[in-house]
C-alpha positions as a Markdown table, in Angstrom:
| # | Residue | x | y | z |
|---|---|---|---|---|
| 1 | Unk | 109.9 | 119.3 | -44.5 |
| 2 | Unk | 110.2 | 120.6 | -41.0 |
| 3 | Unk | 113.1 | 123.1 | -42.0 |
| 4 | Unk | 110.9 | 124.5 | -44.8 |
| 5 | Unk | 108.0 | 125.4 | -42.6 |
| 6 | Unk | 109.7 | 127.7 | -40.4 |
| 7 | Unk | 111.6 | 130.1 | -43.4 |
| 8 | Unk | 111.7 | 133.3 | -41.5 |
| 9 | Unk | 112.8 | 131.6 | -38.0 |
| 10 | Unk | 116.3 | 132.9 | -37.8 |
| 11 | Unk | 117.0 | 135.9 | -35.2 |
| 12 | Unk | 118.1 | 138.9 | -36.4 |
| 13 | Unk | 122.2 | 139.6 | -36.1 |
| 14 | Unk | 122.0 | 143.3 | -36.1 |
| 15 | Unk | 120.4 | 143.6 | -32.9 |
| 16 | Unk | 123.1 | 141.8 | -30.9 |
| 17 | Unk | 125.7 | 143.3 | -33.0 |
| 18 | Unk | 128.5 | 145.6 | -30.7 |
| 19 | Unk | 128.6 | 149.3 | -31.7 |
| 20 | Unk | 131.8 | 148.8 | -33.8 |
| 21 | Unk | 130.0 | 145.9 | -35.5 |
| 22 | Unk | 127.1 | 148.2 | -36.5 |
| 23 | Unk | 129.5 | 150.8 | -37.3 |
| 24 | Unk | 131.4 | 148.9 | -39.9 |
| 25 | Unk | 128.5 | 146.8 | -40.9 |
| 26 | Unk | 130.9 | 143.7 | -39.8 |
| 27 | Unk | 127.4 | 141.8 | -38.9 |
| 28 | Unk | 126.4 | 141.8 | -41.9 |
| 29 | Unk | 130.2 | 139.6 | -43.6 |
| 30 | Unk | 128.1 | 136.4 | -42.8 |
| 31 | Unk | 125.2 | 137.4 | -44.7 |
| 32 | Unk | 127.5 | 138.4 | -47.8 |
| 33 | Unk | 129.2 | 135.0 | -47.8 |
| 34 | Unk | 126.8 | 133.1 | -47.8 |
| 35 | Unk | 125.6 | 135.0 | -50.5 |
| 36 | Unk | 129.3 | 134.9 | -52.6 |
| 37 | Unk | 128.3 | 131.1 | -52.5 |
| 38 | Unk | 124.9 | 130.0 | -53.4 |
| 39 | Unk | 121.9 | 132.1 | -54.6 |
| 40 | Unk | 120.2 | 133.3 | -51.3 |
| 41 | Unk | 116.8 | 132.3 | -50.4 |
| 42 | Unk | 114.4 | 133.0 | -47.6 |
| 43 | Unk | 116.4 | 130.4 | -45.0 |
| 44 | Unk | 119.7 | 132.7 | -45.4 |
| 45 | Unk | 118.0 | 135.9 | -44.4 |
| 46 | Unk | 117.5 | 137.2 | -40.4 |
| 47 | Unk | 113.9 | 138.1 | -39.2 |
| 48 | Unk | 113.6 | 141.8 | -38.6 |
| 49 | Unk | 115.0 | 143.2 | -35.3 |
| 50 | Unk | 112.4 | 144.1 | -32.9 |
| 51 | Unk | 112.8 | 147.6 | -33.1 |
| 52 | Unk | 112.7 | 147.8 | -37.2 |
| 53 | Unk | 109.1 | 145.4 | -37.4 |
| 54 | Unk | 106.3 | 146.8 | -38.2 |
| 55 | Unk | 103.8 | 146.9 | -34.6 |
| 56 | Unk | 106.6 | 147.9 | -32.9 |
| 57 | Unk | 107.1 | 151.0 | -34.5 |
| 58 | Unk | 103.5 | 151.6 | -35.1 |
| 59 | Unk | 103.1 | 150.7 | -31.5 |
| 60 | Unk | 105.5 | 153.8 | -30.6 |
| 61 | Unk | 104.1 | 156.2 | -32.8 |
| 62 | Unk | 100.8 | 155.8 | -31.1 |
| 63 | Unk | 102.2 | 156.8 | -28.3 |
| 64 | Unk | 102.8 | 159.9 | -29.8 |
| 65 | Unk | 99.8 | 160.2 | -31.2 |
| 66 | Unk | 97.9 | 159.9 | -28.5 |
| 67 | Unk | 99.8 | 162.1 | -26.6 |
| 68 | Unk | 99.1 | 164.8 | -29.6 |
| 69 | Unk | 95.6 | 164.0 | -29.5 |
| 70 | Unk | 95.7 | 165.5 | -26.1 |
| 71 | Unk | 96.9 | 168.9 | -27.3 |
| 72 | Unk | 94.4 | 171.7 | -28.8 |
| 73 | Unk | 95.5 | 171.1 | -32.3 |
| 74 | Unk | 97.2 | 167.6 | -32.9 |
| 75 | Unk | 99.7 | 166.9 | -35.2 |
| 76 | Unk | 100.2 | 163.7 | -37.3 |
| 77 | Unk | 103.4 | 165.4 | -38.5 |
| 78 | Unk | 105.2 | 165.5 | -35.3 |
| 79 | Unk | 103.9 | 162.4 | -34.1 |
| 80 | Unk | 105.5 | 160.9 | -36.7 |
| 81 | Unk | 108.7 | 162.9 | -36.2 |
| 82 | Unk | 109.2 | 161.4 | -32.6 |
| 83 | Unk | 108.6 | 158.2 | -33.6 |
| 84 | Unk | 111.5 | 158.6 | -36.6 |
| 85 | Unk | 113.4 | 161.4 | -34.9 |
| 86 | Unk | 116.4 | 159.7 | -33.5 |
| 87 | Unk | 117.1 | 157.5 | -36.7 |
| 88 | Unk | 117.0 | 161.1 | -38.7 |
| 89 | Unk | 119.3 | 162.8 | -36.6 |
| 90 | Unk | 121.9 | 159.9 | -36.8 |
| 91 | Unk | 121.3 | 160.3 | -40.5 |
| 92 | Unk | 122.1 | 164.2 | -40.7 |
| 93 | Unk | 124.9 | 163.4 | -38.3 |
| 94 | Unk | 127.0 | 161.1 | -40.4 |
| 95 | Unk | 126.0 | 163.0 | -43.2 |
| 96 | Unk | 127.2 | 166.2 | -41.8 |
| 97 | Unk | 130.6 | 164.1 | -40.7 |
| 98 | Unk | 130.6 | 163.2 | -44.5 |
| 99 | Unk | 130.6 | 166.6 | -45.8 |
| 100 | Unk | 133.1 | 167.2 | -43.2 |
| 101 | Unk | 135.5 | 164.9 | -44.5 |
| 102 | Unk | 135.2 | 166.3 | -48.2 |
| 103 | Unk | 135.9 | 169.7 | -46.8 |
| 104 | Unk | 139.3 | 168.4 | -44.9 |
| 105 | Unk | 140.4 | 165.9 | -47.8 |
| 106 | Unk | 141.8 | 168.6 | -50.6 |
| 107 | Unk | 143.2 | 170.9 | -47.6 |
| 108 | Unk | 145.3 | 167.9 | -46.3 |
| 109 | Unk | 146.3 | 167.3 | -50.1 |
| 110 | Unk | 147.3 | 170.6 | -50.3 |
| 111 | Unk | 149.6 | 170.2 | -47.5 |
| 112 | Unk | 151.1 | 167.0 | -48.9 |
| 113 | Unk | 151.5 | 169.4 | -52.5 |
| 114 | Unk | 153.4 | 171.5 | -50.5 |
| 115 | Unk | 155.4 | 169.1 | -48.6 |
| 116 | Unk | 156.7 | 167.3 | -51.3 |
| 117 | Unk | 157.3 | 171.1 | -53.0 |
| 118 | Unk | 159.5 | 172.1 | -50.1 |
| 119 | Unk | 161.3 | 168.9 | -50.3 |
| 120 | Unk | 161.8 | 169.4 | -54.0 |
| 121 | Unk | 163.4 | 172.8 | -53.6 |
| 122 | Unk | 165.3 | 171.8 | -50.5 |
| 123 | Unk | 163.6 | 173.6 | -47.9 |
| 124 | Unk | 164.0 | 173.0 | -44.5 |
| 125 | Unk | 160.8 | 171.0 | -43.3 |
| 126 | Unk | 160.6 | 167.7 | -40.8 |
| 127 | Unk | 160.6 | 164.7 | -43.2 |
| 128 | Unk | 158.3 | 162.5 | -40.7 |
| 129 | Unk | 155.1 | 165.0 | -42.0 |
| 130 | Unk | 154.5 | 163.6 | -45.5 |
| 131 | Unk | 153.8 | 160.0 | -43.2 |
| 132 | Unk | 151.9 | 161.9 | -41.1 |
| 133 | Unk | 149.7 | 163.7 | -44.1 |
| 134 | Unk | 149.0 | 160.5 | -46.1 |
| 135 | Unk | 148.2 | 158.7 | -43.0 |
| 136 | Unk | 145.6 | 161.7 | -42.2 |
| 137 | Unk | 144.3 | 161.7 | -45.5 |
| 138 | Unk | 143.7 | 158.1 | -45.5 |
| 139 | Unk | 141.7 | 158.0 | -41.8 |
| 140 | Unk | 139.6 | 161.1 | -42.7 |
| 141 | Unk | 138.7 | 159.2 | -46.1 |
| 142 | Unk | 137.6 | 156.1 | -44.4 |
| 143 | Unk | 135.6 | 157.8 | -41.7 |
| 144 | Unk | 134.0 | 160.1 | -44.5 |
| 145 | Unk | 133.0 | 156.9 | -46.3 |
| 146 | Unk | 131.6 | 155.2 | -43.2 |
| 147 | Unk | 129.6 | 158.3 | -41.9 |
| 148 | Unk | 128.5 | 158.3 | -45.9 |
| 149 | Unk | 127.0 | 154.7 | -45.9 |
| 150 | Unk | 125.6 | 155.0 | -42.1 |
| 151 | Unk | 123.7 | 158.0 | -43.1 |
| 152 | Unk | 122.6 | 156.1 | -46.1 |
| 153 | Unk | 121.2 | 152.9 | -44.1 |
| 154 | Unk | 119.6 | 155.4 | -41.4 |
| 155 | Unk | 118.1 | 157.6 | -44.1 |
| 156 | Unk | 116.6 | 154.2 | -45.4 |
| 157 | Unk | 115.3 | 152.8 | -42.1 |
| 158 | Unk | 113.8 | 155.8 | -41.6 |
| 159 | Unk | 112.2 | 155.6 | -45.2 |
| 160 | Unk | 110.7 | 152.3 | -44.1 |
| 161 | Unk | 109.3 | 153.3 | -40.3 |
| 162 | Unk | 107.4 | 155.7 | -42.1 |
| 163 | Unk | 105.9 | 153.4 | -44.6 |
| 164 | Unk | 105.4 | 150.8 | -42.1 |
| 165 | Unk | 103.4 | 153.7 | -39.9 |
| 166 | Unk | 101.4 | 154.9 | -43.0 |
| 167 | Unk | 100.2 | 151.6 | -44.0 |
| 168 | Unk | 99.3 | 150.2 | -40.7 |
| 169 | Unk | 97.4 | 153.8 | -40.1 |
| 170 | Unk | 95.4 | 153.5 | -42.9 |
| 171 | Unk | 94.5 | 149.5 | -42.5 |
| 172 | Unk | 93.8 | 150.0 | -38.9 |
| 173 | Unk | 91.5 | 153.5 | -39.7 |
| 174 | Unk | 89.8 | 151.4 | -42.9 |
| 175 | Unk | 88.6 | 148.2 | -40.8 |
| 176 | Unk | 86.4 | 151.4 | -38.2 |
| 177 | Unk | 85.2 | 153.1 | -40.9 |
| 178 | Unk | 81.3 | 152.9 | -40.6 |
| 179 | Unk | 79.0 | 152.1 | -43.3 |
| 180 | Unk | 78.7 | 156.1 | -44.7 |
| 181 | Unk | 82.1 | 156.6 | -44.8 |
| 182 | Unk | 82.9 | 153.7 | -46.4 |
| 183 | Unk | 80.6 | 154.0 | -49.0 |
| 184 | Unk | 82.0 | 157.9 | -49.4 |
| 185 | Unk | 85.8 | 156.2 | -49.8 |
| 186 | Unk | 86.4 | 153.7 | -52.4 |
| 187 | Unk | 88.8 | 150.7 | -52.2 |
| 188 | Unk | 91.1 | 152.2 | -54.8 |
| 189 | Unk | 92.0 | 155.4 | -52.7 |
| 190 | Unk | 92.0 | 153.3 | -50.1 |
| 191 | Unk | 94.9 | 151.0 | -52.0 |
| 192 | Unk | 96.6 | 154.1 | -53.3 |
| 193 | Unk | 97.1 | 155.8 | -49.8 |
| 194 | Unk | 98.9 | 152.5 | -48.6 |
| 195 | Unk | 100.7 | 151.4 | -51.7 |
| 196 | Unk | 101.8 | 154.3 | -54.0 |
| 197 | Unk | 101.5 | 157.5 | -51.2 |
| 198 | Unk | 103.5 | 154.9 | -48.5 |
| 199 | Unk | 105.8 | 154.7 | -51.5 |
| 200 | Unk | 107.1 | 157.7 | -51.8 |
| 201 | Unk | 107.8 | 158.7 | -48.2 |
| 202 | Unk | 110.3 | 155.9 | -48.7 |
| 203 | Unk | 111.6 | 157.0 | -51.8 |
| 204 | Unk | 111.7 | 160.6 | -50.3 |
């Protein structure tokens, strides 16, 4: 009975992960057997690093937004682009390494093509390059898939900071709101801004 009462007790992995770790997802092998075993349930899974839970990031974006509300015209949208900045730029980073990688990829094919051509015909060439060309192809195709799947999980965490923010904006705004205003705003748009509009910034 004691073990059940404490379900989301167990720290979170990531955050003491080491870069090459976080950069093969490695912390998460543990996670993944477990699960090859049993069905998981809410004992298996970490609590949410520090940085990813939901007053922490709406904790920094304040920040922001009260340093914006010091400027002549204040903008949510770049509040909320400081808060989520860094995460987005990793994203576009590994993404742009992806696209890198499928740009290389069919020229270092075409080498090998013409490789194995010149060996065909007989043509002078140093043999050691065909090891050297399938062991470049392979390296640029596993860092083009692990820049693919970082800018995934980036893109997603930064999908969920800004839900997190949205929601906690509008509950926090909705408890102030005097007795006019709320009478002017139903519970409905209310519920819509932080279930279905939240939504979509994550889906986006």
């Amino acid at each position: 009975m004691a073990n059940q009462i404490q379900p989301f007790k167990k720290p979170s992995v990531e955050e003491k992960a080491n870069i090459l770790s976080k950069l093969t997802f490695w912390w998460c092998n543990s996670l993944v057997w477990t699960a090859s075993k049993k069905v998981l349930d809410t004992f298996d899974v970490w609590t949410l690093g520090e940085s990813d839970k939901a007053h922490t990031i709406h904790a920094r974006f304040m920040r922001h937004w009260q340093n914006e509300l010091k400027k002549p015209q204040p903008s949510f949208i770049k509040a909320l682009s400081k808060t989520v900045g860094v995460n987005f730029c990793l994203s576009l980073l590994f993404y742009s390494i992806y696209a890198g990688s499928q740009l290389v990829s069919p020229q270092i094919l075409k080498l090998i093509v013409t490789w194995f051509t010149n060996r065909l015909y007989h043509i002078p060439q140093n043999d050691n390059m065909g090891y050297y060309y399938a062991l470049a192809i392979f390296l640029v195709a596993m860092a083009g898939s692990l820049c693919y799947f970082q800018a995934q999980y980036f893109s997603a965490k930064v999908g969920c900071h800004l839900r997190a923010i949205i929601i906690l904006s509008v509950y926090r705004k909705s408890i102030v709101l005097s007795n006019k205003s709320r009478a002017e705003t139903s519970q409905g748009v209310i519920m819509n801004l932080m279930s279905n509009d939240s939504q979509r910034l994550l889906e986006v």
